[in-house]
N, CA, C and O of each residue as an XYZ file, in Angstrom:
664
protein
N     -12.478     33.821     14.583
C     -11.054     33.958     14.341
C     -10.386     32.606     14.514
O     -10.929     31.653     13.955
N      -9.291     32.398     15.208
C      -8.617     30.970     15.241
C      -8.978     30.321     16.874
O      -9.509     31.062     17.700
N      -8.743     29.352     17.103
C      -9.111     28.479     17.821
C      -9.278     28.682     19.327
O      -8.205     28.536     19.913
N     -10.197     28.944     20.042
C     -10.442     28.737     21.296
C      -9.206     28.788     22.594
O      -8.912     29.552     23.512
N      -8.702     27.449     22.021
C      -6.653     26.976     22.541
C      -5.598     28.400     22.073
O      -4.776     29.112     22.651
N      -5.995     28.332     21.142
C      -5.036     29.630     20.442
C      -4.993     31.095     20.704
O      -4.068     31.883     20.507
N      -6.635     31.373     21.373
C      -6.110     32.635     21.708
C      -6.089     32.880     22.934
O      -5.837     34.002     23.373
N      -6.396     31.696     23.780
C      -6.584     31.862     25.404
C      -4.608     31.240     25.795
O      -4.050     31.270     26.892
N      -4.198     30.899     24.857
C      -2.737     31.062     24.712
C      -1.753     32.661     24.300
O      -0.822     33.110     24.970
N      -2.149     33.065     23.422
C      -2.320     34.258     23.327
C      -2.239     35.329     24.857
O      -1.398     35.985     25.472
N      -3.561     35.012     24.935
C      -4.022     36.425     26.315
C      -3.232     36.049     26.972
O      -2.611     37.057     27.310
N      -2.696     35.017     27.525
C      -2.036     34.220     28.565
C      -0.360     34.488     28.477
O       0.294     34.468     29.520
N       0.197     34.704     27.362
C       1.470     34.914     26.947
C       1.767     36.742     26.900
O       2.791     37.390     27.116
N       0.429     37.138     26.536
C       0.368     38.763     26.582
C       0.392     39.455     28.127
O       0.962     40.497     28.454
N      -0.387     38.568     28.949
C      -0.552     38.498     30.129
C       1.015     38.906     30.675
O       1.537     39.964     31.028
N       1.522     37.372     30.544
C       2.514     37.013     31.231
C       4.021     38.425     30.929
O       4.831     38.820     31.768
N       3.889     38.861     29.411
C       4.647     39.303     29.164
C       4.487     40.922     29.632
O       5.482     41.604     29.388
N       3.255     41.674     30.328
C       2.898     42.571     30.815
C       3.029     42.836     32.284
O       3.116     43.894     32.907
N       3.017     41.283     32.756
C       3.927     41.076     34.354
C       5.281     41.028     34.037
O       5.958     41.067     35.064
N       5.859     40.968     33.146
C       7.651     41.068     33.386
C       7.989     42.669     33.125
O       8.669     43.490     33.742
N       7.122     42.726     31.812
C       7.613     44.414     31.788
C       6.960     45.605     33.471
O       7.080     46.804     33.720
N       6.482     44.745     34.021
C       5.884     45.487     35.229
C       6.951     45.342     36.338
O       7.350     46.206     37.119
N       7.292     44.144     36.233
C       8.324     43.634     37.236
C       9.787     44.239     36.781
O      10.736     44.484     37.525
N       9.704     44.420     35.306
C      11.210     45.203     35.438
C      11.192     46.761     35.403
O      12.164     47.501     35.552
N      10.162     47.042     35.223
C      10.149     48.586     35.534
C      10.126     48.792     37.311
O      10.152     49.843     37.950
N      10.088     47.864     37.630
C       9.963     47.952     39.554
C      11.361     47.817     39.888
O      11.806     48.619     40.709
N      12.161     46.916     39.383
C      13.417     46.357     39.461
C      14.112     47.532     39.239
O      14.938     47.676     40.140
N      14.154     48.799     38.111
C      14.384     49.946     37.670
C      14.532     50.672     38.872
O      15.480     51.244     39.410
N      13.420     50.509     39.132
C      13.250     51.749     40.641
C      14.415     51.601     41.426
O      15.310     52.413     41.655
N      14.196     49.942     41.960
C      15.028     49.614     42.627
C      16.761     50.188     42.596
O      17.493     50.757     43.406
N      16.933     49.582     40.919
C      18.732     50.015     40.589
C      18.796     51.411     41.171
O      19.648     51.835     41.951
N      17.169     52.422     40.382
C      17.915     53.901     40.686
C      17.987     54.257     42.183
O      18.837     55.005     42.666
N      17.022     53.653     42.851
C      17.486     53.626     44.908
C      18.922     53.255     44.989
O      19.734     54.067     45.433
N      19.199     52.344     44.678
C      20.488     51.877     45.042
C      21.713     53.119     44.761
O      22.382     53.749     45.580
N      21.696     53.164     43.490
C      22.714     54.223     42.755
C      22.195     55.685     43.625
O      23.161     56.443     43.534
N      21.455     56.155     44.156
C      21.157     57.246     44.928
C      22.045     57.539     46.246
O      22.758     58.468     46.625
N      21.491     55.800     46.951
C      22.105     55.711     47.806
C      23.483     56.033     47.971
O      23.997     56.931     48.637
N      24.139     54.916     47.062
C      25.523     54.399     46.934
C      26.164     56.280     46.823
O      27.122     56.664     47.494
N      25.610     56.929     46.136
C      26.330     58.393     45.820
C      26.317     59.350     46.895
O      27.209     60.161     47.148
N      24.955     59.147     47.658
C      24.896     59.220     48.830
C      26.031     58.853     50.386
O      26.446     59.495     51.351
N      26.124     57.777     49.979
C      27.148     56.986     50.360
C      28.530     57.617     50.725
O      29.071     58.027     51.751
N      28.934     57.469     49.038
C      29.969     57.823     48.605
C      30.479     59.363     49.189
O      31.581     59.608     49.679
N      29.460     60.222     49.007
C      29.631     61.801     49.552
C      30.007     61.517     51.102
O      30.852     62.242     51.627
N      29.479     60.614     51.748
C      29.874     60.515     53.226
C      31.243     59.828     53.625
O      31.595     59.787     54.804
N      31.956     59.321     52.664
C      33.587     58.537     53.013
C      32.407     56.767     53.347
O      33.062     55.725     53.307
N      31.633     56.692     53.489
C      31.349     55.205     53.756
C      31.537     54.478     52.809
O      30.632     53.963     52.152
N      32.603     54.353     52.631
C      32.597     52.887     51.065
C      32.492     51.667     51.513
O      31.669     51.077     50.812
N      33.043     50.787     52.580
C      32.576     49.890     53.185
C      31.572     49.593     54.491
O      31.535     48.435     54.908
N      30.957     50.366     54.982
C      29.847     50.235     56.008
C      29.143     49.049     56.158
O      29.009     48.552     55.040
N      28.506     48.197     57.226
C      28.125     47.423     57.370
C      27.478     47.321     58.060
O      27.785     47.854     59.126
N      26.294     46.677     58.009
C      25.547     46.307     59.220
C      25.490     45.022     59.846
O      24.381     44.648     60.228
N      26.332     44.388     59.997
C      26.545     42.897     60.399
C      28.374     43.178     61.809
O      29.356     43.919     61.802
N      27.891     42.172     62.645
C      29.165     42.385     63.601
C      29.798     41.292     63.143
O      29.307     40.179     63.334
N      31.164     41.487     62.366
C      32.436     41.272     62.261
C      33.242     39.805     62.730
O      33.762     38.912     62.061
N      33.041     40.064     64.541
C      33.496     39.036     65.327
C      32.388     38.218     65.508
O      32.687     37.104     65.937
N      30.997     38.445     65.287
C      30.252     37.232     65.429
C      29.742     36.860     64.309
O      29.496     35.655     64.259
N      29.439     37.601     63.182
C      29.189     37.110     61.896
C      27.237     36.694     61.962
O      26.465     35.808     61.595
N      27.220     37.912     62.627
C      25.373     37.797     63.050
C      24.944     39.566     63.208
O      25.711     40.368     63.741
N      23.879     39.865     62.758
C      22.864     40.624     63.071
C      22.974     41.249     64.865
O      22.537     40.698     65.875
N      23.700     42.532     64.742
C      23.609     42.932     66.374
C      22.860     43.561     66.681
O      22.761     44.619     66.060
N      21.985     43.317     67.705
C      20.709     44.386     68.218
C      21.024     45.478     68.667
O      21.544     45.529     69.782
N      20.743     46.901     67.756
C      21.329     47.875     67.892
C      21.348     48.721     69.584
O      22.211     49.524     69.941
N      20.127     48.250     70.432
C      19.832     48.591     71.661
C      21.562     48.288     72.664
O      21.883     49.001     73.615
N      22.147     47.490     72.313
C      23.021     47.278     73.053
C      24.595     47.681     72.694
O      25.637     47.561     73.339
N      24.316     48.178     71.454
C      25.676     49.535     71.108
C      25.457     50.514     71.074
O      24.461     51.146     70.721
N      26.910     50.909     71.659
C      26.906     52.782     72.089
C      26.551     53.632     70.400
O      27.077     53.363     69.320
N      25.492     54.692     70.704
C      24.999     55.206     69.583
C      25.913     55.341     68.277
O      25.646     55.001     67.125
N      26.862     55.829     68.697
C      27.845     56.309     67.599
C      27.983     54.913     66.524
O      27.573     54.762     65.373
N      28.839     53.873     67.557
C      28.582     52.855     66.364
C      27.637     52.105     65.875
O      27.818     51.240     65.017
N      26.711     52.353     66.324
C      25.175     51.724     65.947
C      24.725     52.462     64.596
O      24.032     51.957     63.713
N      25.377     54.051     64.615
C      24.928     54.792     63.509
C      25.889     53.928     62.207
O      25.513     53.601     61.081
N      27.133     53.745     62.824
C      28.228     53.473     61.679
C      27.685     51.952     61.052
O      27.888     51.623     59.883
N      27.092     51.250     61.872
C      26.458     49.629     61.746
C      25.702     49.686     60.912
O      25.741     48.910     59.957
N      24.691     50.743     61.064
C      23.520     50.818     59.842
C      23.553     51.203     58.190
O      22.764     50.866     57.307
N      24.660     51.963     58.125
C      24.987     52.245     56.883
C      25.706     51.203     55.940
O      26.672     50.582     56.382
N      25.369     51.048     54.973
C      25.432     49.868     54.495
C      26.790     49.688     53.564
O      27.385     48.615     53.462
N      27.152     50.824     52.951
C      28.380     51.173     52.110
C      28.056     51.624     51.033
O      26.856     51.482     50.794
N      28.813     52.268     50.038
C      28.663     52.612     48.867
C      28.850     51.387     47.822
O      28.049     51.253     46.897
N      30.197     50.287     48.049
C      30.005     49.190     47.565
C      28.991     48.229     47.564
O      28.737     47.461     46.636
N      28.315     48.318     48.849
C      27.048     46.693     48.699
C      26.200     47.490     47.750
O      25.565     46.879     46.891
N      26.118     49.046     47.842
C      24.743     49.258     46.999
C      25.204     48.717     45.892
O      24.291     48.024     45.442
N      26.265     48.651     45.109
C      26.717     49.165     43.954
C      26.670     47.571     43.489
O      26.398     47.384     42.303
N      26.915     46.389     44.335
C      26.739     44.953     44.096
C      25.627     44.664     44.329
O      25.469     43.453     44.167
N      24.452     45.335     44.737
C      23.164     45.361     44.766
C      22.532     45.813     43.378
O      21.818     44.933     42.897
N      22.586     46.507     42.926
C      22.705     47.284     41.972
C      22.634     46.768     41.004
O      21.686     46.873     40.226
N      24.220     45.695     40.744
C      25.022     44.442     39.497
C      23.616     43.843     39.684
O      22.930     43.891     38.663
N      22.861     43.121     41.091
C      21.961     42.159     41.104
C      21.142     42.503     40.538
O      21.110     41.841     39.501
N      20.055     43.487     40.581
C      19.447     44.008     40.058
C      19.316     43.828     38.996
O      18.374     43.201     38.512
N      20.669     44.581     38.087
C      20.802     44.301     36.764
C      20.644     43.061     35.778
O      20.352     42.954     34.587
N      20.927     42.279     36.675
C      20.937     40.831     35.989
C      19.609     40.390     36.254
O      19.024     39.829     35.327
N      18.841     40.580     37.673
C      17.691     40.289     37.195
C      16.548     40.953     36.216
O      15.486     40.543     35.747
N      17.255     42.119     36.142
C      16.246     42.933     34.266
C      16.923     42.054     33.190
O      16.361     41.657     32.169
N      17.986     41.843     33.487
C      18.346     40.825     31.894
C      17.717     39.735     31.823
O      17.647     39.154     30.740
N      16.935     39.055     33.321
C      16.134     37.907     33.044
C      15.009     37.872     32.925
O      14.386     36.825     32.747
N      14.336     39.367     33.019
C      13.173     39.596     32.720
C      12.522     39.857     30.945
O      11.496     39.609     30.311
N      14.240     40.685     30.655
C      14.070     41.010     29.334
C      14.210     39.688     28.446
O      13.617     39.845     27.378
N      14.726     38.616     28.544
C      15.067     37.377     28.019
C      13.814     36.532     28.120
O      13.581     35.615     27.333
N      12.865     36.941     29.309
C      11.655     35.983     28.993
C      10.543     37.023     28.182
O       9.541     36.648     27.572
N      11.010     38.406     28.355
C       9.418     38.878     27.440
C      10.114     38.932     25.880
O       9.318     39.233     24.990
N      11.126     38.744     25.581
C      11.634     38.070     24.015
C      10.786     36.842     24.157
O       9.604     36.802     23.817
N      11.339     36.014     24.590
C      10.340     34.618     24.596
C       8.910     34.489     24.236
O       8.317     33.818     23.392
N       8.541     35.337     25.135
C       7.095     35.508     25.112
C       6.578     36.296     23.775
O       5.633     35.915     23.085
N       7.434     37.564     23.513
C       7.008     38.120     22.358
C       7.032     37.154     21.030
O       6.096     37.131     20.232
N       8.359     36.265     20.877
C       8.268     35.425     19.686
C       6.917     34.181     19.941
O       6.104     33.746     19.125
N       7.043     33.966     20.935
C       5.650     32.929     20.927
C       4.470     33.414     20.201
O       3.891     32.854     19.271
N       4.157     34.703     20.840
C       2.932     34.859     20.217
C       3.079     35.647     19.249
O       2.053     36.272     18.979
N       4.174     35.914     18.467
C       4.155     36.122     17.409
C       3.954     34.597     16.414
O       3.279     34.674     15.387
N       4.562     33.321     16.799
C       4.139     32.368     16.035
C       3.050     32.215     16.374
O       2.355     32.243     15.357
N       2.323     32.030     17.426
C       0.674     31.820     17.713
C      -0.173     32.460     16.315
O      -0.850     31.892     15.458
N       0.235     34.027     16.534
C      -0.922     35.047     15.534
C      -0.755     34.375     13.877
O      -1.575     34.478     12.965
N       0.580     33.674     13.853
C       0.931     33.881     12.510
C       0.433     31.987     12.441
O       0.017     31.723     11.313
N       0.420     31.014     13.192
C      -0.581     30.002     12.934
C      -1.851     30.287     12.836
O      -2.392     29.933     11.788
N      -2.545     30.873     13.691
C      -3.674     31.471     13.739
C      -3.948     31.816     11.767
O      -4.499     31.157     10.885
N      -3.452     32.752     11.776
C      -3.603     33.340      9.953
C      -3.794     32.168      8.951
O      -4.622     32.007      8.054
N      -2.603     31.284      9.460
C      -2.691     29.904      8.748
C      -3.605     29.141      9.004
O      -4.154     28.300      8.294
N      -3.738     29.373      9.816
C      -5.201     28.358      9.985
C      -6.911     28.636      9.041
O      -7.651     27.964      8.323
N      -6.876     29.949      9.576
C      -7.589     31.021      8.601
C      -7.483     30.696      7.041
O      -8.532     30.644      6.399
N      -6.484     30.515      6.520
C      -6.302     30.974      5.334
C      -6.414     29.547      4.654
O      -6.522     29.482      3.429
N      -6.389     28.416      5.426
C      -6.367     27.029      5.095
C      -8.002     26.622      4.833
O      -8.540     25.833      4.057
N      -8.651     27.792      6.130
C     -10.187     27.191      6.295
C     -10.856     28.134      4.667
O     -11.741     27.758      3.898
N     -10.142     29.212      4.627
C     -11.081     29.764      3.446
C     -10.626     28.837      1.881
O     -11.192     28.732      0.793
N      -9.638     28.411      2.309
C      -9.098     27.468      1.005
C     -10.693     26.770      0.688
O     -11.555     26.797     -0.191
N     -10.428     26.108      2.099
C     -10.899     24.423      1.930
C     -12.738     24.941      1.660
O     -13.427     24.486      0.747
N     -13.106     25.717      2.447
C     -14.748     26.480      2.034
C     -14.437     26.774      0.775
O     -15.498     26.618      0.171
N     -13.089     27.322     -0.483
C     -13.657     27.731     -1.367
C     -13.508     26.554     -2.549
O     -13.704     26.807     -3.738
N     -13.154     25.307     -2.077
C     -12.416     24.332     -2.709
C     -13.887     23.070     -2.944
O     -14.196     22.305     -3.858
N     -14.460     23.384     -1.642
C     -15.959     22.748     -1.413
C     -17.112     23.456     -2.324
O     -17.980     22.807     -2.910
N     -16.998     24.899     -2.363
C     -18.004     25.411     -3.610
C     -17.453     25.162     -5.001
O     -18.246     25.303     -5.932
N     -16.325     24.846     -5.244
C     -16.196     24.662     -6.708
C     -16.826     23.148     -6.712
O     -17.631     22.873     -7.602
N     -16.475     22.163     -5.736
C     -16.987     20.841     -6.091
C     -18.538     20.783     -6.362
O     -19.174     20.063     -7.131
N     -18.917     21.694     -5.551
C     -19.902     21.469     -5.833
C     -20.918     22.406     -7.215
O     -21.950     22.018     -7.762
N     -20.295     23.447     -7.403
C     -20.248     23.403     -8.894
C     -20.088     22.935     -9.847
O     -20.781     23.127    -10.845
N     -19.015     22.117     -9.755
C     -18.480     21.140    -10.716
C     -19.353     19.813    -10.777
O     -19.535     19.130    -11.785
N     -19.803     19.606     -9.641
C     -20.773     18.451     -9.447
C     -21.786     18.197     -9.916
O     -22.416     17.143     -9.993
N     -22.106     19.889    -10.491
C     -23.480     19.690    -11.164
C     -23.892     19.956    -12.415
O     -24.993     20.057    -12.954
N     -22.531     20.068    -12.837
C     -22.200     19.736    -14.738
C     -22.488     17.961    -14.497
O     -22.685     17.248    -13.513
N     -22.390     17.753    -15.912
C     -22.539     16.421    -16.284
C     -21.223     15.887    -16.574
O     -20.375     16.737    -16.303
N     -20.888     15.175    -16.870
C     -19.562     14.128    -16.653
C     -18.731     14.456    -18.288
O     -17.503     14.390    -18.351
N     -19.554     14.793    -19.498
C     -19.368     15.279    -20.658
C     -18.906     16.712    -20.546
O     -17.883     17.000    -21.167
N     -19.459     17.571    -19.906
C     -19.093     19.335    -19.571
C     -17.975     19.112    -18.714
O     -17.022     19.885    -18.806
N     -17.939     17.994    -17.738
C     -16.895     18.204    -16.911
C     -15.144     18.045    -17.870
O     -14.129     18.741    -17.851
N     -15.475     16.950    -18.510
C     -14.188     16.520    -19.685
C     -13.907     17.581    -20.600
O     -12.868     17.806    -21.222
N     -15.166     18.297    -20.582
C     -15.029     19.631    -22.074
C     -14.971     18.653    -23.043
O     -13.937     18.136    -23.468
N     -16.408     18.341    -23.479
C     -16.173     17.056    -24.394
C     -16.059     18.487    -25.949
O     -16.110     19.695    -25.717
N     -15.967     18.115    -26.831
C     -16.159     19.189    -28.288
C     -17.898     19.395    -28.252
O     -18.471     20.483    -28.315
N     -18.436     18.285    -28.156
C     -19.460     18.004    -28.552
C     -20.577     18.447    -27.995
O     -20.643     18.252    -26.782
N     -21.502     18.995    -28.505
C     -22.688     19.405    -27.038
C     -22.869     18.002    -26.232
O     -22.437     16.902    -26.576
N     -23.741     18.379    -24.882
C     -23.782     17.183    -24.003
C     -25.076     17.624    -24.247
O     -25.407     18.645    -24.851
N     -26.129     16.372    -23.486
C     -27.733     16.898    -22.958
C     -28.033     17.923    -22.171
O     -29.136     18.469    -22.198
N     -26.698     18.410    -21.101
C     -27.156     19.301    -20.160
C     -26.965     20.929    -21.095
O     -27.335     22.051    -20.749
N     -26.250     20.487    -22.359
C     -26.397     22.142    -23.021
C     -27.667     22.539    -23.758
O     -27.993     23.593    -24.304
N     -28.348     21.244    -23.589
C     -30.036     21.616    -24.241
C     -30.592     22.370    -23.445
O     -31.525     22.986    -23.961
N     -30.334     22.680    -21.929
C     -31.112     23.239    -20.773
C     -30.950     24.656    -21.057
O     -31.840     25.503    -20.970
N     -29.568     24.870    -21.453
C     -29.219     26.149    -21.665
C     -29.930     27.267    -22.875
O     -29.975     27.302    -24.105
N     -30.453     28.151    -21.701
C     -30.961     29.086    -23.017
C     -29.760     30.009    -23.928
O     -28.643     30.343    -23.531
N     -30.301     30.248    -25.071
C     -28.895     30.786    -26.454
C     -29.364     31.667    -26.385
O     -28.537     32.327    -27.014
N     -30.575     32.797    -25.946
C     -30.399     34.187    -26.278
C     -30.617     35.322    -25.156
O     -31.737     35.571    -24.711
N     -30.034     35.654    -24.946
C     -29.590     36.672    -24.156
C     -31.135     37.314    -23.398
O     -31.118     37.661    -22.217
N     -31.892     37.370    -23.896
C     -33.211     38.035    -23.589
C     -33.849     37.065    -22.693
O     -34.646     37.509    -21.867
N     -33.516     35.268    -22.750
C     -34.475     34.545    -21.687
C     -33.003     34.815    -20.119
O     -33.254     34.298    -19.030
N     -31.892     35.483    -20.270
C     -30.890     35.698    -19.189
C     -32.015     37.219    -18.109
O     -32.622     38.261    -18.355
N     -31.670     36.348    -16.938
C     -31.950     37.499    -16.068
C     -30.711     38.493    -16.237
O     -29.709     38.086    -16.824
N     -30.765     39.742    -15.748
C     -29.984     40.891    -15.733
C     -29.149     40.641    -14.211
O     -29.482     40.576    -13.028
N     -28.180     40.569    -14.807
C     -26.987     40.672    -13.265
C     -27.309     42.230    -12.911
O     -27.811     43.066    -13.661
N     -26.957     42.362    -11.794
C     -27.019     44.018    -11.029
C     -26.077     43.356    -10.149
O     -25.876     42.249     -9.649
N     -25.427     44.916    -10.193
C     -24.176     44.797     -9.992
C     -23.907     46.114     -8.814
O     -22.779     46.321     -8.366
């Protein structure tokens, strides 16, 4: 088929483009967790919940708040899911933007490939005419009117012709 370079470019681009569609079907999962949550969320009045303390702007170790607000600390909100979510989204749009990429690549790959192909059967069928042609005489080659010496070789009646089978 086409070149060695060409199709280990190929597998490699098919490859690559079978890890993004893998990675955005994971990313998928992800959005629909989020949107579960967030509705989840939402059914509970938590639209802003947080798990970060406020006045220190750090991670509080839940061991040292009274339960109640330790529960309220952990919930995250219906909004972060929902800007979690946006993130998400944008990273499937950057997944989908490189397996375009990838798909047009090796769509030009296959379609050099062909060309390449179609150049090599040229040039093999361009080499048997020469050398057909090579082995007329220089008079047959011109199409002189005239017989040449090499039409003396030629037998005139049909009966010294072997039979083509076909």
């Amino acid at each position: 088929m086409g070149s060695g370079g060409a199709q280990r470019a190929q597998l490699h681009a098919r490859l690559t483009c079978r890890h993004a569609i893998d990675s955005e079907e994971f990313v998928q999962k992800k959005i629909d967790a989020q949107m579960a949550e967030a509705r989840q969320r939402s059914k509970r009045k938590d639209k802003r919940g947080t798990a970060w303390s406020v006045r220190t702007l750090c991670f509080v170790p839940l061991l040292t708040l009274p339960p109640p607000l330790a529960a309220q600390l952990l919930r995250a909100g219906a909004l972060m899911c929902l800007k979690r979510k946006k993130l998400y989204e944008k990273e499937i749009a950057k997944y989908q933007g490189a397996r375009l990429t990838l798909e047009q690549q090796i769509i030009t790959l296959e379609s050099a490939t062909v060309n390449v192909e179609t150049f090599n059967a040229m040039r093999t069928g361009a080499t048997a005419m020469e050398q057909i042609h090579g082995e007329l005489c220089v008079a047959c080659r011109m199409r002189a009117p005239f017989p040449c010496s090499c039409m003396a070789d030629i037998p005139l009646s049909r009966a010294s012709m072997p039979m083509l089978q076909v």
